[in-house]
C-alpha positions in Angstrom: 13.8 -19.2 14.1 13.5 -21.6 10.9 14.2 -25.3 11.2 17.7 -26.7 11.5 17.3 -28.5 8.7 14.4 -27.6 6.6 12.5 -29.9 4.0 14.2 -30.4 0.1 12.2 -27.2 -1.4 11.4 -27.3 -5.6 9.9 -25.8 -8.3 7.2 -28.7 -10.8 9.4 -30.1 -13.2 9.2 -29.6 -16.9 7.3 -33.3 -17.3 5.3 -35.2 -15.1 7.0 -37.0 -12.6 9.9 -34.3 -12.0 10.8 -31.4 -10.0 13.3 -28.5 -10.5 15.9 -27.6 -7.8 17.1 -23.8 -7.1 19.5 -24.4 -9.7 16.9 -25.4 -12.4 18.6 -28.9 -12.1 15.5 -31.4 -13.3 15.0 -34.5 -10.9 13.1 -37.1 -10.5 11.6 -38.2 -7.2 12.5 -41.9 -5.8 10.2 -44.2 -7.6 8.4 -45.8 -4.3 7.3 -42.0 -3.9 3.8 -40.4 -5.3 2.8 -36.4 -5.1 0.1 -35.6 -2.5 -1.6 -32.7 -3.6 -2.7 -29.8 -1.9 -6.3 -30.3 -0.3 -6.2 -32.6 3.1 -3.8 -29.9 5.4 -4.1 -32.7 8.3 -2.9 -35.9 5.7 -0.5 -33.5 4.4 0.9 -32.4 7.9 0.9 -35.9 9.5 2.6 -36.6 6.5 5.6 -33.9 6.6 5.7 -34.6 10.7 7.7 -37.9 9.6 9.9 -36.2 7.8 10.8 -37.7 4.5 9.3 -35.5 1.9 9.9 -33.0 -0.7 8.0 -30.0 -0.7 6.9 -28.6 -4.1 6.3 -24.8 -4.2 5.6 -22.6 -7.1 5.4 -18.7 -6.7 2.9 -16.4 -9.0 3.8 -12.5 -7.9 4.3 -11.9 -4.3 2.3 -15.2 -3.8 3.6 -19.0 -2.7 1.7 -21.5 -3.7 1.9 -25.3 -2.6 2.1 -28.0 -5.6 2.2 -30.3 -2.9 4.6 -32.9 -1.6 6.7 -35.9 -2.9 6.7 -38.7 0.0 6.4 -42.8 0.3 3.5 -44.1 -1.0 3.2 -46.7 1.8 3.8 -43.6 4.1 0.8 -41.6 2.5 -1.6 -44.8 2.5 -1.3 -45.6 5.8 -1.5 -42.5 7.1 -4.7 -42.2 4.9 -6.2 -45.1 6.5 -5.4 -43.6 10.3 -7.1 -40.5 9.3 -10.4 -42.0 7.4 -10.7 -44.5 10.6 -10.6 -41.4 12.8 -12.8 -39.5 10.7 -15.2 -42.4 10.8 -16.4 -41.7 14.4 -18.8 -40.2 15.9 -16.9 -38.1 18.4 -14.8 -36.6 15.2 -17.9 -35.3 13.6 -18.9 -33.6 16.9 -15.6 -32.0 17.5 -15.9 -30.8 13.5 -19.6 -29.6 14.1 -18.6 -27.5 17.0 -15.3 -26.3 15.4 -17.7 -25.3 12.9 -19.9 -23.5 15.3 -17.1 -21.4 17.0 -15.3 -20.5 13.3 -19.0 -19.4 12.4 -19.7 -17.5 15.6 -15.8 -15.8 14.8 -17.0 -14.7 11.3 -20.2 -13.4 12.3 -18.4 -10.8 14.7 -16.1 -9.9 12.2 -18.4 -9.3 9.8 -19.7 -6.7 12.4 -16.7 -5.3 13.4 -15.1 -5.0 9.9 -19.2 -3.2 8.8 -18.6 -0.8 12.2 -15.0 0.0 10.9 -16.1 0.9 7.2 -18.9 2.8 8.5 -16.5 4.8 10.7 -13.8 5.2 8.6 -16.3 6.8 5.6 -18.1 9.3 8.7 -20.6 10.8 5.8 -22.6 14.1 6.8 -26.0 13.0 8.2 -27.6 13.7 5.0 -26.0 11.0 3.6 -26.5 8.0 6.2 -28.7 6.2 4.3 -25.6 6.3 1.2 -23.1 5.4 4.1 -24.9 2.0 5.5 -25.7 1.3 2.3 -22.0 1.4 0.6 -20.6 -0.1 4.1 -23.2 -3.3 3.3 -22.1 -3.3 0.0 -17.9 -3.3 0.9 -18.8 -5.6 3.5 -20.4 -7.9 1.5 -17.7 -8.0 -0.9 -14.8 -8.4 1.4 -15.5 -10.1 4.2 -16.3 -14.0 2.7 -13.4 -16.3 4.1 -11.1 -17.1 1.2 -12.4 -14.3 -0.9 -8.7 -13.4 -1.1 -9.2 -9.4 0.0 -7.7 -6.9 2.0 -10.2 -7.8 5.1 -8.7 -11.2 5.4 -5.0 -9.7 6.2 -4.5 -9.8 9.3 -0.9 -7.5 9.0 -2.7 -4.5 9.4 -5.5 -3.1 11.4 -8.7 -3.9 10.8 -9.2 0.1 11.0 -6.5 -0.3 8.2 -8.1 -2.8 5.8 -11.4 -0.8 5.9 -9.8 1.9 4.7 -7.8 0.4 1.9 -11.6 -1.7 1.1 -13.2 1.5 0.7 -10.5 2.4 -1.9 -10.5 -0.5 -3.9 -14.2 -0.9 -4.0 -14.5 2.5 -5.1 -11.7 1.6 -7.8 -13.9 -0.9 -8.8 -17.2 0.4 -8.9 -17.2 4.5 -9.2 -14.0 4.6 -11.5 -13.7 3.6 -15.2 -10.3 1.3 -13.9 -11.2 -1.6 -14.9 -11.7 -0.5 -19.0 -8.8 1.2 -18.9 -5.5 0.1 -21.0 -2.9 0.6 -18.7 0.6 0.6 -20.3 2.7 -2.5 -19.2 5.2 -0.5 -17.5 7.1 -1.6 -14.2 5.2 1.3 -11.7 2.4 2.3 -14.3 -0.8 0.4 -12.8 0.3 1.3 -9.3 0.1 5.1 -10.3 -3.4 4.8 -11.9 -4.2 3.2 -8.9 -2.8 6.0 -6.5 -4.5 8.6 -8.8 -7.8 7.0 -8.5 -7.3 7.1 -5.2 -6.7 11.1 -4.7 -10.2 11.0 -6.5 -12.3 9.0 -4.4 -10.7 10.4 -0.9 -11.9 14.0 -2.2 -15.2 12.4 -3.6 -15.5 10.9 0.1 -14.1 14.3 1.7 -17.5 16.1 -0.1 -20.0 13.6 1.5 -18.2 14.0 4.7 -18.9 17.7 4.2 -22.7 16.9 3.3 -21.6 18.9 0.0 -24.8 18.1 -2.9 -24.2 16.0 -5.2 -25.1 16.2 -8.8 -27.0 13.7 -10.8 -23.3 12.8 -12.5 -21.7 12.2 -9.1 -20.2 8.5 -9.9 -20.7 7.2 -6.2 -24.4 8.7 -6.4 -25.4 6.9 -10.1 -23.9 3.8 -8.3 -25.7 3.7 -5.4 -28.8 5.0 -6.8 -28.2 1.6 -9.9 -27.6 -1.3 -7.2 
């Protein structure tokens, strides 16, 4: 359920210094007020848990991103100073080495789990093994990294799921000429190049899946055999 009253919401302003309301309305932020950018989530939160704030939000496609917030300065600098006295101790830099420890130990096992998944989801003939490990390594390698932005971060689907659709896209990438091509700017055109390229790299993967040979000009092959 969202908040009964949630936070003043707006778009960067034209100039520095202002913001633009839903209506496009330019304003100016009280002048005791600074922006805190983006970049300290616990400032920023301590921050927005008092209440007087506006939130600045911009969005680029599907995406929101945070411009940061509009608040007191005496608010902010204070706040500041709690957190840097905090942060000077030694029992904060123990809990931050050990919540270091546990997000590493997290990544580690899904970087394994998300390597088991691509190697199951491709299932090449036992001819091709060596290819399979080697292209899961590769998709792995790619995808996994925290903030790297990819389908293997999402956590809305399965990870069975996100294998699957980093296959695809690496194979986009790498064993398809997609990223020379000159796609028309039409609404729907890059998303049915992208479907078509698709169709092709399932039925490449359904002929190493059938241990089918492959030729010297087999695009996945002339990868493989170049990295």
């Amino acid at each position: 359920m969202p908040p009964a009253n949630p936070p003043p919401t707006f778009l960067p302003g034209p100039s520095p210094n202002t913001v633009c309301d839903a209506d496009g309305k330019v304003l100016r932020p009280p002048p005791t007020w600074v922006l805190l950018e983006p970049g300290d989530a616990a400032l920023t939160r301590r921050v927005k848990a008092l209440g007087e704030f506006w939130l600045v939000q911009q969005k680029k496609g599907r995406r929101t991103f945070s411009k940061g917030i509009w608040a007191p300065a005496d608010t902010i600098d204070r706040i500041r100073g709690e957190l840097d006295a905090e942060r000077s101790t030694d029992a904060y830099a123990k809990r931050r080495e050990a919540d270091k420890q546990r997000r590493d130990r997290a990544q580690a096992a899904y970087v394994d789990e998300f390597y088991d998944s691509v190697l199951s989801y491709l299932d090449f003939d036992s001819r091709y093994q060596e290819t399979a490990a080697k292209m899961a390594k590769a998709i792995t390698d790619h995808a996994t990294p925290v903030g790297s932005g990819t389908v293997a971060r999402t956590k809305r689907i399965t990870v069975e799921q996100r294998a699957e659709s980093a296959v695809i896209a690496w194979m986009r990438h790498q064993t398809t000429a997609y990223d020379s091509m000159k796609i028309p700017r039409e609404k729907g055109k890059r998303r049915e190049v992208r479907r078509m390229l698709a169709k092709r790299s399932k039925e490449l993967l359904r002929r190493y899946r059938l241990g089918e040979p492959t030729s010297e000009q087999c695009p996945l092959k002339r990868f493989m055999d170049g990295s």
